[in-house]
C-alpha positions as CSV (number, residue, x, y, z in Angstrom):
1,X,99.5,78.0,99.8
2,X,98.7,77.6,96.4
3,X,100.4,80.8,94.2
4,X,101.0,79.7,91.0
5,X,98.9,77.3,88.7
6,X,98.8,76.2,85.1
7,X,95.8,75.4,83.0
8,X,96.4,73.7,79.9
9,X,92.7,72.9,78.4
10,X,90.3,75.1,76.7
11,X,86.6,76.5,77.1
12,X,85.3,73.7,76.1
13,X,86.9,71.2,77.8
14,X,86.3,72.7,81.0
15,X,82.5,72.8,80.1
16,X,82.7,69.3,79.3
17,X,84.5,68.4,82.2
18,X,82.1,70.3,85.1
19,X,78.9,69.5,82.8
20,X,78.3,73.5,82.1
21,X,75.9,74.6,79.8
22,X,76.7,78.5,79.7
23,X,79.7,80.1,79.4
24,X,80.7,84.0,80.1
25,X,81.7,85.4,76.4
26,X,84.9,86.3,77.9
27,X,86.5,83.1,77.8
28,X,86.5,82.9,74.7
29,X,89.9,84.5,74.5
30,X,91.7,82.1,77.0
31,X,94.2,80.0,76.0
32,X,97.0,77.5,77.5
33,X,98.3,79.3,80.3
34,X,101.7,77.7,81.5
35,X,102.2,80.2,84.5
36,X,99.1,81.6,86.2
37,X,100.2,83.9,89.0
38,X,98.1,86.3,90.7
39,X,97.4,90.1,90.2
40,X,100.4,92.8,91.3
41,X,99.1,94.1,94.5
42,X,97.7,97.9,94.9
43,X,97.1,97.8,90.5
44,X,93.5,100.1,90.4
45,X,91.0,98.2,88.6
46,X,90.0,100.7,85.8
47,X,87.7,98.0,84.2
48,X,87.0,94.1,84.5
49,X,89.3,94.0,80.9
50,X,92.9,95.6,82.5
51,X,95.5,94.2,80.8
52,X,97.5,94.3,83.8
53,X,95.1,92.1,85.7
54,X,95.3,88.2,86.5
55,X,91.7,86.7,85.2
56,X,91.1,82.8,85.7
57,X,88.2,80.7,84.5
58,X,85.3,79.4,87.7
59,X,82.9,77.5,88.0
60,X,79.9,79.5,90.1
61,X,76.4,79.2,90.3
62,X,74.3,81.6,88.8
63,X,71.3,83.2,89.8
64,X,68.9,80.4,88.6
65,X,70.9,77.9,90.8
66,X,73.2,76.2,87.9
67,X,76.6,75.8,86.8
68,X,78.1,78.3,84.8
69,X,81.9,79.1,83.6
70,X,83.1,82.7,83.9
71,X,86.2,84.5,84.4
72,X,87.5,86.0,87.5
73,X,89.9,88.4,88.5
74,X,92.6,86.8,90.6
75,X,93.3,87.3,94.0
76,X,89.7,88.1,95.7
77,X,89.4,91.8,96.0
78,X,87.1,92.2,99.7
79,X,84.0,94.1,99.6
80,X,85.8,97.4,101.3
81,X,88.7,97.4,99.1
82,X,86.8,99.2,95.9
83,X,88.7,99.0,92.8
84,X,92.0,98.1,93.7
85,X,94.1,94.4,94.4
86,X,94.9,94.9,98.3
87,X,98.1,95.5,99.4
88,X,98.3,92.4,101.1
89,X,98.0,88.6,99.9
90,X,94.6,87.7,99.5
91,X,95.4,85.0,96.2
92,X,94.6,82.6,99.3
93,X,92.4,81.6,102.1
94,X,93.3,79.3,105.2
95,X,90.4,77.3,105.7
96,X,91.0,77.6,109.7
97,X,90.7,81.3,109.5
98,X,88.4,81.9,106.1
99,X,85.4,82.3,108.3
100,X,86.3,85.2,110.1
101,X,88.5,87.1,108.6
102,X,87.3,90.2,107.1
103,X,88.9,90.0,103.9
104,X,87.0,86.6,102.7
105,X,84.2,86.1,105.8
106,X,81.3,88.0,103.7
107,X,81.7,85.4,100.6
108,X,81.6,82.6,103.5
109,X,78.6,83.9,104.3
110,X,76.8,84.4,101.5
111,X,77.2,80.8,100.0
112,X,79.6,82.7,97.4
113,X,82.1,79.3,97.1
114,X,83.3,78.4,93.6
115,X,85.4,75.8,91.8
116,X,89.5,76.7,90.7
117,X,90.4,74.8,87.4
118,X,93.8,73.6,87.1
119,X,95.8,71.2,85.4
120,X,98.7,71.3,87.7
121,X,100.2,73.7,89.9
122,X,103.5,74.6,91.2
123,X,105.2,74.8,94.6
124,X,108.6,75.5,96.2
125,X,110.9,73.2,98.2
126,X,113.5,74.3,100.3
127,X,116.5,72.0,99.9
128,X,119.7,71.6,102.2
129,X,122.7,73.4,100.8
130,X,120.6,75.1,97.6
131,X,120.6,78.7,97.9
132,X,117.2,78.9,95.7
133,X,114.3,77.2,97.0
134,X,113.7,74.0,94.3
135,X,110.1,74.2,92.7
136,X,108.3,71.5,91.3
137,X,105.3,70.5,89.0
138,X,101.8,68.7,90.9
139,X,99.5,67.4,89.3
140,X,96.4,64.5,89.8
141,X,97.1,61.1,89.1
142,X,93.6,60.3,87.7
143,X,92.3,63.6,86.5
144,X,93.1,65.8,83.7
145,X,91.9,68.8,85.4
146,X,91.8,68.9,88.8
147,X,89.4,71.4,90.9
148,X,90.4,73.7,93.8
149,X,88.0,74.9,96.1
150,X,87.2,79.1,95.8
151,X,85.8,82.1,97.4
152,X,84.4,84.6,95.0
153,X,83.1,88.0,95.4
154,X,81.7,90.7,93.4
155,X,83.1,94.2,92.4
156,X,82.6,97.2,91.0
157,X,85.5,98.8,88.4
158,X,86.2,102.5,88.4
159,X,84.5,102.6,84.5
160,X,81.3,100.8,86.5
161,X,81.7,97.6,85.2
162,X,80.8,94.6,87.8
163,X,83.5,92.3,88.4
164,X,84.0,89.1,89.9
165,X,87.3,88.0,92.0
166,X,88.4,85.1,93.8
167,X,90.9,83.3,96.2
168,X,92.2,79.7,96.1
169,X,91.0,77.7,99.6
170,X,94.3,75.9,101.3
171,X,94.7,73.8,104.1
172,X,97.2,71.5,105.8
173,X,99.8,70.0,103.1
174,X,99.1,65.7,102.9
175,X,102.4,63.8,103.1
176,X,103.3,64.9,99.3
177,X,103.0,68.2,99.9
178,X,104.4,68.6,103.1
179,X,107.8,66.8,101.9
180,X,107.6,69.8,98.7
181,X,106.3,72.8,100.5
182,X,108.3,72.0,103.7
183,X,108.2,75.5,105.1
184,X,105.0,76.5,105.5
185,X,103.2,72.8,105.0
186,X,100.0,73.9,102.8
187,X,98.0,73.2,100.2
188,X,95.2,73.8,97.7
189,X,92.3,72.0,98.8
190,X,91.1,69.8,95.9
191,X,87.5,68.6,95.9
192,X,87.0,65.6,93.7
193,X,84.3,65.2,91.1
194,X,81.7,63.4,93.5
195,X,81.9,66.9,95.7
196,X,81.9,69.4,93.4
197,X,78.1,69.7,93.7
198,X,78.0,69.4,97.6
199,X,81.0,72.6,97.6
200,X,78.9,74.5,95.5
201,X,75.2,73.8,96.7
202,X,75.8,72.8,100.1
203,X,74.5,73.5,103.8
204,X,78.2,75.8,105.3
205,X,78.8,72.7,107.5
206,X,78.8,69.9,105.0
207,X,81.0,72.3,102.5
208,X,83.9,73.0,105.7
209,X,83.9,69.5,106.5
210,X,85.3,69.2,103.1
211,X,88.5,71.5,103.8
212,X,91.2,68.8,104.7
213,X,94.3,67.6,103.4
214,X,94.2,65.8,99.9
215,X,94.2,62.1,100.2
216,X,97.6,60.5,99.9
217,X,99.0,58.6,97.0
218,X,96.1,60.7,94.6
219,X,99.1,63.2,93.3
220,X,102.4,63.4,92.0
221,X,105.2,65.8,91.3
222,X,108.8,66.6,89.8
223,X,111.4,69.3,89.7
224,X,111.4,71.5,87.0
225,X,113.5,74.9,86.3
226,X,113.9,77.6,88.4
227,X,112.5,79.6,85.3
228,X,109.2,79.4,86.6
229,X,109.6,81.7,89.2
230,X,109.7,84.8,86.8
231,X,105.6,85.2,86.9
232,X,106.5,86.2,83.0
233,X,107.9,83.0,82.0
234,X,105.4,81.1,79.9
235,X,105.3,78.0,77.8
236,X,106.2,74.3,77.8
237,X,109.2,74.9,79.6
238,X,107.4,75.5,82.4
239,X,106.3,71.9,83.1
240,X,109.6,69.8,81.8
241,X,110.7,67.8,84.2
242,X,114.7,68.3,85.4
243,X,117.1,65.9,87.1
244,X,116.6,66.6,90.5
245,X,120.0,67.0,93.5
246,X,120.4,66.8,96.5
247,X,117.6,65.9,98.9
248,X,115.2,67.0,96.2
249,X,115.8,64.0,94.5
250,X,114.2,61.3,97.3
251,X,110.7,62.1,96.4
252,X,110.2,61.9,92.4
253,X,106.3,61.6,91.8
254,X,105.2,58.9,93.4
255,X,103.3,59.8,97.4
């Protein structure tokens, strides 16, 4: 699963970084964001500007068939929900099961797939002996910012306002991840630069075939404090690495 996420670059960067030319005004007002979790459950969505609302940068194409940056509401609010974050967990989607579930299979099927910025992102280890699960800090060896693969959806807000929302692709965790998130073995699935264009303009079977397990040796990680698991705990904290114990400390970045 992928929960929590940071992203610690601006508008412009990201243009820069998935060649963009147009940008949703909204962004405008986004800033380092340490934490990213997703939106409380069951909050009504009054308008596409709650404050109580989770609302991530993607990359999308528009109507005329390019790139654009927008933001999103996050987790991906399903067709039949209205204006309202289900009661339920839809922040992600198992590639195995994306297809056909109700809650994500009409963005499968209308092409509606996006790109997830993130500089890094967290996850949670449980560790022999340590009564609170141990997270740690991911991030890409090689790039900055990192893409994960998305579902989006539109919406329409109790004031009338359209919407967009979204949900975070996993699959099986790679040998990192599976040491890190050793209960339920999952991951975001990343899609490198040279596949961004295939995940967002591609034929449904070229654009699955993508949905495995990050390559090995491409990622690495460290502890950091249990802070981050208040979903209102923000800043550089966040990512400062800790001196790691018990079994915890056997993988320190490097796989």
């Amino acid at each position: 699963m992928c929960g929590r996420f940071n992203i610690l670059t601006d508008a412009a960067a990201l243009m820069a970084t998935f060649e963009i030319l147009e940008q949703n005004s909204q962004l405008d007002s986004f800033g380092l964001r340490y934490n990213i979790s997703p939106s409380p459950r069951n909050t009504p969505i009054r308008s596409r500007e709650n404050d109580e609302l989770t609302r991530i940068p993607i990359i999308k194409l528009s109507d005329e068939n390019e790139r654009i940056l927008c933001s999103a509401i996050w987790p991906l609010v399903p067709i039949w929900a209205g204006a309202e974050i289900p009661k339920y967990s839809t922040a992600n989607a198992r590639s195995e099961t994306m297809r056909k579930l109700p809650s994500f299979r009409n963005a499968w099927k209308h092409d509606r797939r996006c790109l997830i910025p993130a500089t890094g992102f967290y996850e949670w280890q449980i560790v022999p002996h340590q009564r609170v699960k141990q997270p740690w800090h991911i991030q890409h060896k090689e790039q900055s910012v990192m893409s994960f693969s998305g579902l989006w959806e539109r919406g329409v807000a109790a004031n009338g306002e359209e919407f967009y929302s979204c949900t975070i692709v996993t699959t099986a965790a790679n040998s990192l991840m599976a040491e890190i998130h050793n209960s339920n073995k999952r991951m975001p699935v990343i899609i490198d630069p040279k596949h961004r264009d295939q995940w967002l303009r591609g034929d449904k079977e070229s654009t699955f075939n993508l949905l495995g397990p990050y390559t090995d040796g491409r990622l690495s990680a460290y502890p950091i404090s249990t802070r981050i698991n208040n979903p209102k705990f923000s800043g550089m904290d966040c990512i400062e690495p800790i001196e790691s114990n018990g079994d915890a400390g056997d993988f320190r970045l490097t796989s």
